[in-house]
N, C-alpha and C positions, 0 to 999 in steps of 0.2 A: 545588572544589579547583583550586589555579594550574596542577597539570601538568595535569590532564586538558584545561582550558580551554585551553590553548596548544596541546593535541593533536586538540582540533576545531577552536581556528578558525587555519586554513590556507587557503591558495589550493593548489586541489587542481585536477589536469585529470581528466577522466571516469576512466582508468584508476584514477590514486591514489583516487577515488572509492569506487570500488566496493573498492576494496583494503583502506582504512581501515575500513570498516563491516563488510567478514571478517573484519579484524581484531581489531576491537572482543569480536566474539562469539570470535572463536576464542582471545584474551589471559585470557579464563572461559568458557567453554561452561556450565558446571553454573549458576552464577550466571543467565543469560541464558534457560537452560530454567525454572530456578523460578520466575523474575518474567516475563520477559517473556512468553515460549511457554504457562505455564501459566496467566498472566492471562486468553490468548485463549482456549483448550481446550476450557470449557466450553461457550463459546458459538459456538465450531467444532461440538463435537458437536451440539449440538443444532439448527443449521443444516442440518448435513448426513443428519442423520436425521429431521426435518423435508423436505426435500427430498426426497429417497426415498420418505418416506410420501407424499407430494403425489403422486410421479409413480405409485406402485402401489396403493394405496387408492381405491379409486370405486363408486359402488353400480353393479352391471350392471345393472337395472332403472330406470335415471333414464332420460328422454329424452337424446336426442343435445345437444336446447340447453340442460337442464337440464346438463348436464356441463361443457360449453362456459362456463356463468356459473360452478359449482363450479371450474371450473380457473381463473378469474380474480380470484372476491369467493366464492370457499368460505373457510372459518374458517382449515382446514388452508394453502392459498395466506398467506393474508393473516397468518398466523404465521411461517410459512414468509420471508417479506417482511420482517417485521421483525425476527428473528432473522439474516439477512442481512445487512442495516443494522449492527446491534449486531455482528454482528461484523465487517464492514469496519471501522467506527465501533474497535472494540478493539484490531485493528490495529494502525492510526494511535497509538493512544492510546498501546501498548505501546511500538511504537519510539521516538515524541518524548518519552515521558517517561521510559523506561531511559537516553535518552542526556543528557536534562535532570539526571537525579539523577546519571548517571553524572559528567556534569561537575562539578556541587556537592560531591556528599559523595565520589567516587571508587568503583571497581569494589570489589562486595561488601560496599558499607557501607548496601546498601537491602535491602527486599523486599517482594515482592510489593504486599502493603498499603500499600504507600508509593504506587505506583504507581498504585492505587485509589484513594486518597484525594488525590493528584493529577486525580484524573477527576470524583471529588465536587465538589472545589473549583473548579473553570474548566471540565474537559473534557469535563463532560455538555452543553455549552452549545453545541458545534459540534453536537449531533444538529441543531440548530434553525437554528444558522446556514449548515452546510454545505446542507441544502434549501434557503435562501432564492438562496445562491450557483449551488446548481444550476438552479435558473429562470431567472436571470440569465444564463447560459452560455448553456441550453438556446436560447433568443432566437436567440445567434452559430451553434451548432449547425444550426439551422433555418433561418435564412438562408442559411450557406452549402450547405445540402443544398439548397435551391430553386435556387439559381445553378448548382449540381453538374449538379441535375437536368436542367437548359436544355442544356449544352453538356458533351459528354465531356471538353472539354479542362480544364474546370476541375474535372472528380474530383480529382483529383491533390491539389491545394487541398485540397478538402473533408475529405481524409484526413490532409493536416499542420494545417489548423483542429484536428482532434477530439485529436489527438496534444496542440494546444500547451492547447488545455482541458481535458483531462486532467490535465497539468501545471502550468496554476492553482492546480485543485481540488486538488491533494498540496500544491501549497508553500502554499495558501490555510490547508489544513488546519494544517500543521506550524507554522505563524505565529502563527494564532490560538493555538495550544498554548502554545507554548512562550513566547512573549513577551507570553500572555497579552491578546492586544489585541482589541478591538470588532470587529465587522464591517465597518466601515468604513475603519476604521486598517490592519485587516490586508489588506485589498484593494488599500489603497495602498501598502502594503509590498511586496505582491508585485511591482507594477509597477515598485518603487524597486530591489530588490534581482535581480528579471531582469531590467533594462535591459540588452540586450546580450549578454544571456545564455540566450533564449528556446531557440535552436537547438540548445545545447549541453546544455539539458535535454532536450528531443526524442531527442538523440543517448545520453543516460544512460537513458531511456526505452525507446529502440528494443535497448540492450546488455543492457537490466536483464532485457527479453521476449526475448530472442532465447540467452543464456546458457540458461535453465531447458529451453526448445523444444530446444535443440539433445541435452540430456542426455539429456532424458525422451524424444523422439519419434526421436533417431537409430538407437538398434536397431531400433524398428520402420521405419523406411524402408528401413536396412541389408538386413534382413530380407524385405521385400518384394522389393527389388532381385534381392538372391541367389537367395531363392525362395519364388518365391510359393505354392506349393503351403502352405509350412509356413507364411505368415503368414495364410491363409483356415484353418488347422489352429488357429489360435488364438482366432478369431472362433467357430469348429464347438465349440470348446468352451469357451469364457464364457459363450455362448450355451446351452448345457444347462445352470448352475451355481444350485442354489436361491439363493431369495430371500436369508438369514441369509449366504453367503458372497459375493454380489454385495453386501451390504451394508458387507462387512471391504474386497474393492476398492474400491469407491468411496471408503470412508471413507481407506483406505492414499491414493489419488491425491490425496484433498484433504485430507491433513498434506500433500505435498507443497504443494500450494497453499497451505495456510499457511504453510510457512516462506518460500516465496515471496515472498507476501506484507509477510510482516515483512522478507524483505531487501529488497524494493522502497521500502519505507517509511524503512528503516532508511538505504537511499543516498540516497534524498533531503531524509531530516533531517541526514545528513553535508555532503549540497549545497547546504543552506540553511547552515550553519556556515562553509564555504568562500566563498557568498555574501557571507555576514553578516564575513568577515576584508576581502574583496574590494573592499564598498564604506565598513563602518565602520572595519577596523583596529584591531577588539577586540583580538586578540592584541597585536599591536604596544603601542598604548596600555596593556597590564597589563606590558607591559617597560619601558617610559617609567617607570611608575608606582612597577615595583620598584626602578628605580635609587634612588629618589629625587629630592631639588631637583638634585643634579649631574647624573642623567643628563638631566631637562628641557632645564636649561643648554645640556649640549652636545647 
């Protein structure tokens, strides 16, 4: 639809960034939870309770290195692994294409299954192509940790390297989605569209980590500060709590990480639209367009 189009592609600076993609969920929250939040859920839970089983499930009776292999290529890991995958992989999916549909047909005219079946069609294809791009990184990764390694002075580097391939791999991701393109096309795209603008992803990168930390972990530092007595009071007892209720915590911490998640995905499919106004002029050119031959003219 024209208004929703004209309302993502803008030339946004990090603030309006992150603003517009609150936005976005908070102009329908209920909408937002049925399709996008519940598309991931599933394969949230079953992550997370895979995980858990990983970590407390073990025979006492295996050897120390029979355990050692069970913790790296046991059944339960290597499920565990790929239920991960799928759902970082779900994600990604959820955000660029709630905002794909959102800009087409407009807020509340999808669901759920729509969004599915946008994954049918194109976006099971990044399981395959996001691996080959992580090889490719990993190269840059690994070079700059040997250079790191030589000399202290170049960590510093080694730590904005990982930061700016971090930052590939999301716009890499959101490219291939949403415009649909090859593995080859979209890696050129990302180059085309953050020419000049690498830092400034770094910098929505380091705002987007640094919001959630500051929420979640600031009582507990407040708390320690004031008194520490009461925050080793909270450790003394988590630490007694059965198995079946350290399982609702963990599970309660990682819904937060998922929605996390989704807003992380969700500002850099907003950043790639700002991109995408910045060097093509989508928006502009649909105003050209609606004038008419007079507004061409003039």
């Amino acid at each position: 639809m024209d208004e929703q189009q004209i309302e993502l592609y803008q030339k946004r600076d990090l603030g309006q960034t992150l603003i517009a993609a609150i936005q976005i969920v908070k102009s329908n929250p209920k909408h937002f939870f049925k399709t996008a939040v519940l598309m991931v859920l599933p394969l949230f839970l079953a992550t997370s309770t895979l995980s858990f089983l990983k970590q407390n499930i073990y025979d006492p009776s295996a050897s120390p290195y029979d355990r050692i292999i069970n913790e790296f290529l046991g059944p339960m890991n290597i499920l565990s692994l790929i239920a991960s995958y799928l759902y970082t992989a779900s994600c990604t999916w959820a955000a660029v294409y709630f905002l794909k549909l959102y800009r087409e047909r407009g807020s509340g005219n999808f669901e759920m299954a729509d969004l599915w079946s946008e994954v049918f069609k194109h976006g099971w294809k990044l399981l395959f192509a996001f691996i080959a791009v992580v090889i490719i990184t990993s190269i840059v990764v690994v070079v700059a940790g040997f250079f790191a390694s030589i000399t202290l002075v170049l960590i510093p580097f080694f730590y904005v390297a990982m930061l700016l391939v971090f930052n590939f791999l999301l716009m890499f991701s959101i490219i291939y989605l949403n415009e649909e393109a090859g593995f080859s096309n979209s890696i050129d795209r990302v180059f085309k569209l953050m020419k000049g603008r690498w830092f400034s992803s770094v910098g929505l990168l380091i705002v987007c980590i640094l919001i959630p930390f500051s929420v979640i972990f600031s009582p507990v530092i407040i708390t320690a500060i004031i008194d520490i007595d009461s925050f080793r009071e909270v450790f003394d007892l988590t630490a007694g709590l059965n198995v079946s209720f350290t399982l609702l915590l963990e599970n309660i911490m990682q819904i937060l990480g998922l929605l996390y998640l989704l807003l992380l995905n969700l500002s850099f499919a907003v950043f790639y639209f700002s991109l995408s106004e910045e060097k093509d002029h989508v928006s502009l050119k649909k105003r050209v367009e609606d004038l008419g031959p007079l507004g061409t003219y003039q």
